[in-house]
C-alpha positions as YAML, in Angstrom:
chain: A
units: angstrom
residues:
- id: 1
  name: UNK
  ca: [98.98, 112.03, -29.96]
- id: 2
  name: UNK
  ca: [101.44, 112.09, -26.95]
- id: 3
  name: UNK
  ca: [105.15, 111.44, -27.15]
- id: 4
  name: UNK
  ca: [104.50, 108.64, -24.32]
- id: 5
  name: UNK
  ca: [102.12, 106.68, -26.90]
- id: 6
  name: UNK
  ca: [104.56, 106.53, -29.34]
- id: 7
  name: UNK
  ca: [107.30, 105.29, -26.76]
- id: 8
  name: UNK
  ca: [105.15, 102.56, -25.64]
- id: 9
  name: UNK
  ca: [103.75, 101.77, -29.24]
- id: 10
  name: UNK
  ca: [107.73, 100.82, -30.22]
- id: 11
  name: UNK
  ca: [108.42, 98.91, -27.63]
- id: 12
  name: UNK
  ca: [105.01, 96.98, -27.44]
- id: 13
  name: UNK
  ca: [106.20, 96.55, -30.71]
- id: 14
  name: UNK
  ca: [109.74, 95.45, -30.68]
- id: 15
  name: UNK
  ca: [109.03, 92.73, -27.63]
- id: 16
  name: UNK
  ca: [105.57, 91.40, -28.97]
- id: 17
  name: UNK
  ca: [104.48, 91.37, -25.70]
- id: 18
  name: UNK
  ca: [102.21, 93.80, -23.33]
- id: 19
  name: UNK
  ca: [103.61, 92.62, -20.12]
- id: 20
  name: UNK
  ca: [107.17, 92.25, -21.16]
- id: 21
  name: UNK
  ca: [107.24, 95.95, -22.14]
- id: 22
  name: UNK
  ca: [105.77, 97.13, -19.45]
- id: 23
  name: UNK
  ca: [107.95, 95.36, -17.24]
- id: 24
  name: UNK
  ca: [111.09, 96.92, -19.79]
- id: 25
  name: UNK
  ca: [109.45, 100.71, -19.01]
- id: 26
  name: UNK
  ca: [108.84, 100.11, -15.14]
- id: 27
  name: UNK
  ca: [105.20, 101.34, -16.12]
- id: 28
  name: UNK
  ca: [102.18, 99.47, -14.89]
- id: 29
  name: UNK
  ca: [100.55, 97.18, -17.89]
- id: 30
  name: UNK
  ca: [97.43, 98.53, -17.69]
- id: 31
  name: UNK
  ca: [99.04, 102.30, -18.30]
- id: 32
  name: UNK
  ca: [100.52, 100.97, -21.66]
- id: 33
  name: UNK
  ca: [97.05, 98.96, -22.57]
- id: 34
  name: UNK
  ca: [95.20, 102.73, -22.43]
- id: 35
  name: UNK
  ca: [97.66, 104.47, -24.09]
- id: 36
  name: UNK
  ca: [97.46, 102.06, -27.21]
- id: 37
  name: UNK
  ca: [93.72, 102.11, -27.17]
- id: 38
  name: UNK
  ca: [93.93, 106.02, -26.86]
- id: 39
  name: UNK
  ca: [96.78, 106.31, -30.20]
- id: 40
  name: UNK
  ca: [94.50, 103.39, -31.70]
- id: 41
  name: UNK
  ca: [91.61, 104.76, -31.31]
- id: 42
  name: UNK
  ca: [92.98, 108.66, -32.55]
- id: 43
  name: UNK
  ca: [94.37, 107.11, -35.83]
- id: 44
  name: UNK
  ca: [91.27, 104.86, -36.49]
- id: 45
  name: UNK
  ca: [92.84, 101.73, -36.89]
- id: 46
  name: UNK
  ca: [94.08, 98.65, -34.93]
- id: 47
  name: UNK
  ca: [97.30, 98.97, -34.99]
- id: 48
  name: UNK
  ca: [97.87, 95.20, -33.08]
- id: 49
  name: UNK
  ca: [96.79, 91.92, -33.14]
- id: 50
  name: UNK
  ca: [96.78, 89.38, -30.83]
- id: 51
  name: UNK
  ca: [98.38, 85.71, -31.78]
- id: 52
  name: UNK
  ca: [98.37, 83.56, -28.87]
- id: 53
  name: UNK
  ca: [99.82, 85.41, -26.08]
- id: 54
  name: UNK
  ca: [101.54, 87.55, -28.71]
- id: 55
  name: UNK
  ca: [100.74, 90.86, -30.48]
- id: 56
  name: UNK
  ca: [101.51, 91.51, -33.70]
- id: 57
  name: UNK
  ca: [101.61, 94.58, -35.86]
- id: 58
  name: UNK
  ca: [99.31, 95.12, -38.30]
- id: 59
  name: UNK
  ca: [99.99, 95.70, -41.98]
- id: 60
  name: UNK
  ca: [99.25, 99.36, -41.22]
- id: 61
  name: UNK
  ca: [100.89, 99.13, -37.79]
- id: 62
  name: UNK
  ca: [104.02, 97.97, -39.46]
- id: 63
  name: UNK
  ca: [104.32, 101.05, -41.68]
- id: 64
  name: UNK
  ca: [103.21, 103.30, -38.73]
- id: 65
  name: UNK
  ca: [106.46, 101.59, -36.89]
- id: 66
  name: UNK
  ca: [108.30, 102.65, -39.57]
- id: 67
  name: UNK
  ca: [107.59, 106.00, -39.43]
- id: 68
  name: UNK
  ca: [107.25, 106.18, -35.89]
- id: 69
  name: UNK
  ca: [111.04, 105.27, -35.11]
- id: 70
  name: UNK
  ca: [112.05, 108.05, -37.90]
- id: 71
  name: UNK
  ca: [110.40, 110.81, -35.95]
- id: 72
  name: UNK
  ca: [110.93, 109.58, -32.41]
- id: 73
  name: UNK
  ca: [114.99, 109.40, -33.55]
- id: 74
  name: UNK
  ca: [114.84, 112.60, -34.75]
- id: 75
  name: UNK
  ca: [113.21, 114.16, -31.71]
- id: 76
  name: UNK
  ca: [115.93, 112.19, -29.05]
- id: 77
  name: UNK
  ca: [118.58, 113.93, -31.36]
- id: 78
  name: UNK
  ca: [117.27, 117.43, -31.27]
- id: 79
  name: UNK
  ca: [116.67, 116.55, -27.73]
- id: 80
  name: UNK
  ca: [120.86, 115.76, -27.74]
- id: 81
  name: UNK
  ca: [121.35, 119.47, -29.45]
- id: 82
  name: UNK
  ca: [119.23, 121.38, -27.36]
- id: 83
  name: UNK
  ca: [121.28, 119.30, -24.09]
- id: 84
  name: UNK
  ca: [125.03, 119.52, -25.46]
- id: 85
  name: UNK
  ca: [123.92, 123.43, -26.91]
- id: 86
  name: UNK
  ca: [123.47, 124.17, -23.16]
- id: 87
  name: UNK
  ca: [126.81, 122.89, -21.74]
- id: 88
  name: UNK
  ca: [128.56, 121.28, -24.90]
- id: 89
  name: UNK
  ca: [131.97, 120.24, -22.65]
- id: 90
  name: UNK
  ca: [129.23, 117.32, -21.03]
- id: 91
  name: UNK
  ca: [127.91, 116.05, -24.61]
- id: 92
  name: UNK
  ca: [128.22, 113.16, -26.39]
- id: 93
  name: UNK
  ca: [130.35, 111.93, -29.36]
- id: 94
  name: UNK
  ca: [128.99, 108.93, -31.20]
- id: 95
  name: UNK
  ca: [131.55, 107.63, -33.35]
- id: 96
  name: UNK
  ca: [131.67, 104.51, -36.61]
- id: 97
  name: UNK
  ca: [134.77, 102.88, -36.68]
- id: 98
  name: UNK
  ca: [135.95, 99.60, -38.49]
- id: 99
  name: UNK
  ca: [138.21, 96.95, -36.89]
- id: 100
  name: UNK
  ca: [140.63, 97.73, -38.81]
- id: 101
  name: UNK
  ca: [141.49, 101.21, -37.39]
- id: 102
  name: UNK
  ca: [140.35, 100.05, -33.23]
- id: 103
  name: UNK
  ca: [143.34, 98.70, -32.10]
- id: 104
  name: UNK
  ca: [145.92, 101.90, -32.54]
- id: 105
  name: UNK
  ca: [144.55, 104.85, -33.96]
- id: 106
  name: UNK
  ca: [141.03, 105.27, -32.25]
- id: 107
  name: UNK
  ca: [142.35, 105.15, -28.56]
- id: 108
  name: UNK
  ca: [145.33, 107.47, -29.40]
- id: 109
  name: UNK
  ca: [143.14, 109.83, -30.58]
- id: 110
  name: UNK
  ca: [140.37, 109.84, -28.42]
- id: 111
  name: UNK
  ca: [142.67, 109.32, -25.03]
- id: 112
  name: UNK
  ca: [144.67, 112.95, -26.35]
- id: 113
  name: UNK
  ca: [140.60, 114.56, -27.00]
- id: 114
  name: UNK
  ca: [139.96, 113.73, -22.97]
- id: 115
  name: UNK
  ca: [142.77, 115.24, -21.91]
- id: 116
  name: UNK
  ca: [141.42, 118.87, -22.78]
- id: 117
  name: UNK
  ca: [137.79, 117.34, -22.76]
- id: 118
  name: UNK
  ca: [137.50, 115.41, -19.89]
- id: 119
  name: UNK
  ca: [133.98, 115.36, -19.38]
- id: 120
  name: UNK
  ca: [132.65, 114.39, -23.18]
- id: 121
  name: UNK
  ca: [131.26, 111.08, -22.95]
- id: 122
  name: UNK
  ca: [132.05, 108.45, -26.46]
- id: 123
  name: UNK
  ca: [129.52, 106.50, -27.87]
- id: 124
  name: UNK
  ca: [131.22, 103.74, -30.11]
- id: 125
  name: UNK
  ca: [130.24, 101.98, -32.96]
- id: 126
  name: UNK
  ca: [131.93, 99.15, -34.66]
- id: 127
  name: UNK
  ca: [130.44, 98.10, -38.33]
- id: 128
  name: UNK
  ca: [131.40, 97.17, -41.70]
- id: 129
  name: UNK
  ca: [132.54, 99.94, -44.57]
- id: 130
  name: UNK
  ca: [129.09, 100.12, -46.00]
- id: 131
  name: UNK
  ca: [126.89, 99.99, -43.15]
- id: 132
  name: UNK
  ca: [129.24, 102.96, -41.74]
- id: 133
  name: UNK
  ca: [128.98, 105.26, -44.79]
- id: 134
  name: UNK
  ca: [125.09, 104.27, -44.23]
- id: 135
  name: UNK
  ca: [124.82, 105.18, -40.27]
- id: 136
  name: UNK
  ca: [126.33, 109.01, -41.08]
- id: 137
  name: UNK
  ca: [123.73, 109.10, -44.34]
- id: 138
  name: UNK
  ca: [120.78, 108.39, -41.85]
- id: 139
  name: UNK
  ca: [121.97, 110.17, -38.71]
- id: 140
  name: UNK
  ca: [122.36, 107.12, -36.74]
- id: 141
  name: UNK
  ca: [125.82, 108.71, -36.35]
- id: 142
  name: UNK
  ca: [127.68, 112.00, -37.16]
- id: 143
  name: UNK
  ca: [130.97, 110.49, -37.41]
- id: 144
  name: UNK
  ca: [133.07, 107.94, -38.82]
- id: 145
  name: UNK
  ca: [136.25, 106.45, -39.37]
- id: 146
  name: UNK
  ca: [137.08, 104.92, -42.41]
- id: 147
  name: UNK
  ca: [139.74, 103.64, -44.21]
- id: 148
  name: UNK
  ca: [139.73, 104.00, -47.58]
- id: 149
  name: UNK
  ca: [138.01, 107.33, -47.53]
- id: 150
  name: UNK
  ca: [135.29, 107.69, -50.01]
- id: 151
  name: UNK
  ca: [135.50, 110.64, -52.00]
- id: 152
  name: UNK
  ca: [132.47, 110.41, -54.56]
- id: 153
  name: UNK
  ca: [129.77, 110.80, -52.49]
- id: 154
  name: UNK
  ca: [127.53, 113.43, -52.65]
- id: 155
  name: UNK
  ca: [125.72, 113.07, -49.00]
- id: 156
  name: UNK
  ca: [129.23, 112.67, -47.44]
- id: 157
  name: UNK
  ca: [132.00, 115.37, -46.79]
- id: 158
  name: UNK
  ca: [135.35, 113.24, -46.38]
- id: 159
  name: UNK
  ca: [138.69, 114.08, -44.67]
- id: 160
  name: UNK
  ca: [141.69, 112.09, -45.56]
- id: 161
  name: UNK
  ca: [143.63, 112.19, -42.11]
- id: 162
  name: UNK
  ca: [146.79, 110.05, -44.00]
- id: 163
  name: UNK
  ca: [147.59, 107.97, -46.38]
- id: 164
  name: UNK
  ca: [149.33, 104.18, -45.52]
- id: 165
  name: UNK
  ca: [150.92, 100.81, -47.20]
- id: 166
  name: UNK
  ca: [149.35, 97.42, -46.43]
- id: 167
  name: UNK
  ca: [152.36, 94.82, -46.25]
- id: 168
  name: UNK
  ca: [152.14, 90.89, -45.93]
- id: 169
  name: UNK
  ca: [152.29, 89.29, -43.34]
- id: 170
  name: UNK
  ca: [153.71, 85.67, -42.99]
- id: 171
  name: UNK
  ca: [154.43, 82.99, -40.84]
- id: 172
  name: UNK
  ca: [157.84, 83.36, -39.09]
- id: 173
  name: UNK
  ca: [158.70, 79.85, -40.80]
- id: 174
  name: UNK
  ca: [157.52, 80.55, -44.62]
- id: 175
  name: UNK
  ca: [161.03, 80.56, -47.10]
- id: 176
  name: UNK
  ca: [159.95, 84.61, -47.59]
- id: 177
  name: UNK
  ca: [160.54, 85.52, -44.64]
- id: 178
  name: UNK
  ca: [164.07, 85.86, -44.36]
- id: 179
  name: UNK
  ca: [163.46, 88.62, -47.00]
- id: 180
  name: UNK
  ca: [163.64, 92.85, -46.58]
- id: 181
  name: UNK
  ca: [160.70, 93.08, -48.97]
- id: 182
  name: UNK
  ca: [158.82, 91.13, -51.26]
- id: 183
  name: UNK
  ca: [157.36, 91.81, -54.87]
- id: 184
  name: UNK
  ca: [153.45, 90.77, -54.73]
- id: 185
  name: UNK
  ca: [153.90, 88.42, -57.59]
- id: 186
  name: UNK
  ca: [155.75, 86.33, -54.87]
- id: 187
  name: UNK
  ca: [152.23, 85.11, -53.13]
- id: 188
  name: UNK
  ca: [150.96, 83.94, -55.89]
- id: 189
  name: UNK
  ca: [150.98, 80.49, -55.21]
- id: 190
  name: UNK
  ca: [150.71, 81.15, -51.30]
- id: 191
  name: UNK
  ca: [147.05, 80.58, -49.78]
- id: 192
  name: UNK
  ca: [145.86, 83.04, -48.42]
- id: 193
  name: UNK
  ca: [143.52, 84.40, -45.20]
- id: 194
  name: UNK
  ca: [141.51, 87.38, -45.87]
- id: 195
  name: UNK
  ca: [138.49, 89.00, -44.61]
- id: 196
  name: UNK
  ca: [135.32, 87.51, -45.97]
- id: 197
  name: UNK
  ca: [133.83, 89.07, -49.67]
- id: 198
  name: UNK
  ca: [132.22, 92.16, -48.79]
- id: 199
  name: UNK
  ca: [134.63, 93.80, -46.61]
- id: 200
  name: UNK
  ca: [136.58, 96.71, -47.95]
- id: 201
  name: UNK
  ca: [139.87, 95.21, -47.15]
- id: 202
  name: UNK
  ca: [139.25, 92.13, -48.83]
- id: 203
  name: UNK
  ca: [138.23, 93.97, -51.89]
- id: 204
  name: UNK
  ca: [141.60, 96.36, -51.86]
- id: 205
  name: UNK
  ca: [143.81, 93.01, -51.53]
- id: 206
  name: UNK
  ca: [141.95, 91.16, -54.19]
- id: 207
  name: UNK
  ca: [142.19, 94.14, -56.67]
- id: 208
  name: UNK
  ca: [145.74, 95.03, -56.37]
- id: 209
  name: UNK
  ca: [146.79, 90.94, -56.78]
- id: 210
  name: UNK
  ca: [145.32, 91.40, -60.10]
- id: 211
  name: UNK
  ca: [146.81, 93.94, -61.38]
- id: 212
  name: UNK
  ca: [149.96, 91.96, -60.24]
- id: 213
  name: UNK
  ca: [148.72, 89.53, -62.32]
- id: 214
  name: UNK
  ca: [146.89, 86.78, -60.19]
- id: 215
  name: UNK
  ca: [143.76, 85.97, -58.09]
- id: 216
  name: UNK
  ca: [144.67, 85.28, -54.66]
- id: 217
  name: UNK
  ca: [143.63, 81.56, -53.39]
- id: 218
  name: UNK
  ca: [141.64, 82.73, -50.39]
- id: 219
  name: UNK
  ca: [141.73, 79.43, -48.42]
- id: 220
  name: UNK
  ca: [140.77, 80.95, -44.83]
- id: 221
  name: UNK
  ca: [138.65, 84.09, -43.94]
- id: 222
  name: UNK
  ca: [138.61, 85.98, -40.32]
- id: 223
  name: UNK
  ca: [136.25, 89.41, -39.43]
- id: 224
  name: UNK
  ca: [138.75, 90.77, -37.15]
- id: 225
  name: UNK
  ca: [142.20, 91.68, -37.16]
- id: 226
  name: UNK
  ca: [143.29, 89.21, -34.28]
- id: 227
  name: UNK
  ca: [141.66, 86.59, -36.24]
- id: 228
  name: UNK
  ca: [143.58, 86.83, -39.11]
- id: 229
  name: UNK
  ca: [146.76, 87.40, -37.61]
- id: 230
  name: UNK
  ca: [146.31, 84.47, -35.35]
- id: 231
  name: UNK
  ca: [145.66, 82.08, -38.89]
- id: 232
  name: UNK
  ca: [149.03, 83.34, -39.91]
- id: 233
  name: UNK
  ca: [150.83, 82.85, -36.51]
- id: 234
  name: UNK
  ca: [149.44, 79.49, -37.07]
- id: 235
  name: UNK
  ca: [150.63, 78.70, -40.26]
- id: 236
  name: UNK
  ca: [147.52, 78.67, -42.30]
- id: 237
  name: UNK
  ca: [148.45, 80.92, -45.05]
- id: 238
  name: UNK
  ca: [149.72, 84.86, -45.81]
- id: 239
  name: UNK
  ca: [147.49, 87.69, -45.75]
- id: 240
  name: UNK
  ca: [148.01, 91.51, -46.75]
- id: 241
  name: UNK
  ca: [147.23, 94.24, -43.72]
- id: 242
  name: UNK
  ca: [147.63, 97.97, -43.28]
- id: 243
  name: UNK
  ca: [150.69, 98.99, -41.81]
- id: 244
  name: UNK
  ca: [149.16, 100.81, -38.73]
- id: 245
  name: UNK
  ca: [147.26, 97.67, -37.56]
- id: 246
  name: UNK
  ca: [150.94, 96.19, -36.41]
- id: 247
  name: UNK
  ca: [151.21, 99.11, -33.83]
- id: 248
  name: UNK
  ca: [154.86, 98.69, -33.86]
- id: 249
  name: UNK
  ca: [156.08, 95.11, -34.21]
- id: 250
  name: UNK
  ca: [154.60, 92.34, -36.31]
- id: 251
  name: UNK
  ca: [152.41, 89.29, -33.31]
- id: 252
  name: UNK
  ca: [154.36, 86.56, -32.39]
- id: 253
  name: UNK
  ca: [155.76, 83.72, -35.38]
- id: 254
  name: UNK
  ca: [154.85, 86.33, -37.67]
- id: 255
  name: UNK
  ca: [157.41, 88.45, -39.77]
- id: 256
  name: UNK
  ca: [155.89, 91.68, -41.88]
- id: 257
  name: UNK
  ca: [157.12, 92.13, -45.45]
- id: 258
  name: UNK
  ca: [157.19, 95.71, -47.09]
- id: 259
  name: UNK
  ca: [156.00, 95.53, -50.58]
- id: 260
  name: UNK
  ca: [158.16, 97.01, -53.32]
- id: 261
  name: UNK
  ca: [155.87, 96.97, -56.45]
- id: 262
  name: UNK
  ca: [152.95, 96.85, -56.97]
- id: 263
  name: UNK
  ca: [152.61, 99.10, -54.14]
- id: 264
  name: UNK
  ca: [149.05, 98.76, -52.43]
- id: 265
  name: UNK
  ca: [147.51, 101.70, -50.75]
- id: 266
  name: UNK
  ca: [144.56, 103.02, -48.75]
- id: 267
  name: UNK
  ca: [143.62, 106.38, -47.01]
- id: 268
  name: UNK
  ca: [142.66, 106.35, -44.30]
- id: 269
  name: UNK
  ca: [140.19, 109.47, -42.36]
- id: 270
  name: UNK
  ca: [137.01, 110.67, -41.04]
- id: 271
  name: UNK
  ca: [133.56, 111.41, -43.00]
- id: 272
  name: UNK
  ca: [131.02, 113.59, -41.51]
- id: 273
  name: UNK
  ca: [127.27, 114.65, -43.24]
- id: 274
  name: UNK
  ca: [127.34, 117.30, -45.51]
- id: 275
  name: UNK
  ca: [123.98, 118.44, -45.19]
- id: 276
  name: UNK
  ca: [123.51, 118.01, -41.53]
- id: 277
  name: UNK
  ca: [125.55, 120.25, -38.69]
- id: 278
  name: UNK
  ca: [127.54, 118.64, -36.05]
- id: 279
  name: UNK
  ca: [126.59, 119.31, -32.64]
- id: 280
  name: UNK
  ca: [129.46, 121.06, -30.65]
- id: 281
  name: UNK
  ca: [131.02, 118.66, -28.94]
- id: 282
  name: UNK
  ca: [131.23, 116.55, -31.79]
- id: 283
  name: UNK
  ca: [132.33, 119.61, -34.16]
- id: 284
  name: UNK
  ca: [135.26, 119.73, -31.45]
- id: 285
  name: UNK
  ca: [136.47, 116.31, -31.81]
- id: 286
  name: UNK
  ca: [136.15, 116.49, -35.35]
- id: 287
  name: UNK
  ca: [138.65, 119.38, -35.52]
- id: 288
  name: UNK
  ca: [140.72, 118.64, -33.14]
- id: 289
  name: UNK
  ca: [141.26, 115.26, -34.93]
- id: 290
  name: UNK
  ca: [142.44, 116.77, -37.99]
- id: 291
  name: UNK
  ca: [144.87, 119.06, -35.89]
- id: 292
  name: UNK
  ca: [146.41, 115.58, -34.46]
- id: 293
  name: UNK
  ca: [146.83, 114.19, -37.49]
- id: 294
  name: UNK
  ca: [148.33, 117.05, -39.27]
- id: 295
  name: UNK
  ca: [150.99, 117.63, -36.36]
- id: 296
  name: UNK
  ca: [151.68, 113.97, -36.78]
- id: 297
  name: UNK
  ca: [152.44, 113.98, -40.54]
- id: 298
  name: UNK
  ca: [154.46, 117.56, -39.41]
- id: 299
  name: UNK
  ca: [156.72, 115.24, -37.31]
- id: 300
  name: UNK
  ca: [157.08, 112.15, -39.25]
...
């Protein structure tokens, strides 16, 4: 069993379609066509069917999919080790990050890393809290920015980088906004524009209203930051966001409301594998990020 069969096999695979992968590989069709027959033929089983001009896994081609893309990943990734071991200022960083933290903190951070690291190439990631967490479990990537941070997870070693408020955030014509602060009992009647069920941010907001005593009236949802803060320029309700997505001043016929009690909270920092090394270029973004952020907080 050759490395090249199992390359071909997954992308046969993923296009349904002999020709089409070929064309994908810049390999002659007939070159793919043998080397199927040859890894069908060693594993004694069809591992294709055809359907019309398709082809179509097999029940037992399905699971040998499965387990094909869990050894090829591992094998590109040792291949990554082996490449960034022998001249680790030219590796590659692949990074998770929510939308939450892509506007402000990621570029400062990474744009300060370049400066001493010119030559490390980023891979970037967006996804949700959960699939995140999930990517660093599974190797898909080594690091990730979260925000909050969890702390209870056994396949995860967590680094709170800081911790930050979430304030409201209004429409430049609501009656609150002439106000220095707010209590969060005051939105209680207000509709509000959240991100949709599911999202960590959603679930933070959500809680803390209810310990103020309400359920917020989630009229309008957005999956991005610009989203939401457009529904509010627009008048469509309030909404509750962390304080560094506002990188400086509040978007336009918008004003930003600190929140007196209850106070609501998230940390916000990196998580890396804890039973899985780093490669070096990616151990020396890791600690150089906790440097920044700790000479930050020094300053502040």
């Amino acid at each position: 069993m050759e490395l090249r069969q199992l390359r071909y096999f997954m992308e046969v695979a993923e296009r349904e379609h002999m020709t089409e992968a070929a064309e994908h590989l810049h390999v002659a069709q007939s070159a793919i066509s043998l080397q199927i027959t040859k890894l069908e033929a060693e594993l004694g089983v069809a591992l294709f069917e055809r359907v019309g001009r398709n082809l179509k896994l097999t029940p037992i081609g399905q699971i040998f999919l499965t387990h094909t893309k869990t050894a090829i990943k591992a094998i590109d990734y040792a291949k990554e080790k082996v490449d960034e071991y022998l001249n680790p200022e030219h590796g590659t960083i692949k990074i998770g990050y929510p939308t939450s933290l892509a506007s402000h903190l990621l570029p400062n951070v990474i744009s300060s890393f370049r400066k001493d690291h010119p030559n490390v190439s980023f891979h970037m990631r967006q996804g949700s809290y959960a699939r995140l967490i999930d990517n660093v479990k599974s190797g898909t990537i080594n690091i990730a920015f979260l925000g909050p941070v969890p702390t209870n997870d056994p396949d995860i070693e967590p680094h709170i980088l800081f911790m930050e408020n979430l304030s409201a955030l209004v429409p430049s014509n609501h009656p609150l906004a002439e106000r220095d602060s707010i209590y969060l009992s005051d939105l209680q009647n207000e509709q509000f524009v959240l991100f949709p069920e599911g999202y960590i941010l959603q679930k933070i907001v959500v809680d803390t209203c209810k310990q103020a005593g309400f359920t917020p009236n989630i009229t309008s949802e957005g999956e991005d930051m610009d989203a939401i803060k457009g529904l509010v320029s627009a008048g469509i309700g309030v909404t509750l966001l962390p304080d560094s997505t506002f990188s400086g001043s509040p978007p336009a016929l918008t004003v930003r409301l600190p929140i007196i009690a209850p106070q609501v909270k998230r940390s916000v920092g990196v998580i890396i594998p804890k039973n899985r090394d780093l490669a070096p270029s990616e151990k020396a973004f890791y600690e150089f990020t906790k440097k920044f952020f700790s000479m930050l907080e020094q300053y502040q």
